[in-house]
C-alpha positions in Angstrom: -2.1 -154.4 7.3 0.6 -155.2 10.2 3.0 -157.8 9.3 1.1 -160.1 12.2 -2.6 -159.9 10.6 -3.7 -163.0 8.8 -3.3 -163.0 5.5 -6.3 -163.7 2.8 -6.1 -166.9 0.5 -5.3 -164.9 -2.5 -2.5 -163.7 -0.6 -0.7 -167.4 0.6 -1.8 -168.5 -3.1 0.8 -165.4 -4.0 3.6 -166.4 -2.0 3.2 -170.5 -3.2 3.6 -169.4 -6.7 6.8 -167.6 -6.4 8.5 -170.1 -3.8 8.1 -173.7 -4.7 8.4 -176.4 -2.3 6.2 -174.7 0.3 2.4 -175.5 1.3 -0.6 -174.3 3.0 -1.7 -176.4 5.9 -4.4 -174.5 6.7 -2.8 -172.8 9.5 0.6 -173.0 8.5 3.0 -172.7 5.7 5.4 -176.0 5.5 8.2 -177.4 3.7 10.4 -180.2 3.5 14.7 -180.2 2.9 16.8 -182.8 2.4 20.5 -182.9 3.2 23.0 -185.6 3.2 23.1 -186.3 6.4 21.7 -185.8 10.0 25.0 -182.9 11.0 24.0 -180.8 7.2 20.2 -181.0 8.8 20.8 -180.2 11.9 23.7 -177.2 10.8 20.3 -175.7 9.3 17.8 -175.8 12.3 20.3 -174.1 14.0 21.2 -171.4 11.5 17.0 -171.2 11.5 16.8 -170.8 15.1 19.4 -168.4 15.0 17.5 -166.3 12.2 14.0 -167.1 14.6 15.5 -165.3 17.3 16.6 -162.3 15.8 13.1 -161.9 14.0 11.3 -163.1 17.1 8.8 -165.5 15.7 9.6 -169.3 15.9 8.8 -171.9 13.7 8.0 -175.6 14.5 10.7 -177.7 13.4 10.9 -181.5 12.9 14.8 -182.7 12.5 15.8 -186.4 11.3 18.6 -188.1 9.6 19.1 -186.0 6.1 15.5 -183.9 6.2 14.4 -181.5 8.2 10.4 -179.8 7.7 9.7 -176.3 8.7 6.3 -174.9 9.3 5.1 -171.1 9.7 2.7 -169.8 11.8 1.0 -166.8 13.7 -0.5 -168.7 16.8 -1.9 -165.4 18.1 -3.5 -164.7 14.2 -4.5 -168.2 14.2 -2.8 -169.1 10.6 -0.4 -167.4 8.1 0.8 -164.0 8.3 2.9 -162.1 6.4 5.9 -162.8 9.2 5.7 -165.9 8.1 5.9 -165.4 4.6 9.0 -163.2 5.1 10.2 -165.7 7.3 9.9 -168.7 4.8 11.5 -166.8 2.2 14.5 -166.2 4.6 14.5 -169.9 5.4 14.8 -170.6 1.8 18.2 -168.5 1.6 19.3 -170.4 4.7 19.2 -173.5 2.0 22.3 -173.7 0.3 
């Protein structure tokens, strides 16, 4: 299986169980951080969009005053692949 083919249910219901805070929207894995204020927040979008371009898939970010919410998807797979659950793990790190 390429690393772009959708993944099965089981699979996603893997990936929740070892990384808490993350859920399946269907089509997409999200999360919510908080942070203590809006330049912490935005200091991690951009250290995200900086680890989106060097693995070339881009996640849909929303950014506000002490929270930012990431969600991963395969457009082109139409829902979760397992770039995205690579990706999510790496966004974790990113979370310090």
């Amino acid at each position: 299986m390429a690393k772009r083919d959708k993944l099965s249910d089981d699979a996603i219901a893997m990936f929740l169980n070892g990384h808490p805070g993350w859920e399946n929207k269907g089509t997409s894995l999200s999360r919510a951080y908080a942070f203590r204020d809006f330049s912490a927040a935005l200091g991690f979008v951009v250290r995200l969009g900086l680890l989106a371009e060097k693995h070339d898939h881009h996640p849909d970010v929303v950014l506000g005053w002490g929270k930012a919410r990431v969600d991963w998807s395969t457009h082109d797979a139409g829902g979760i692949t397992a770039m995205d659950t690579e990706l999510a793990a790496l966004t974790d790190a990113l979370y310090v």
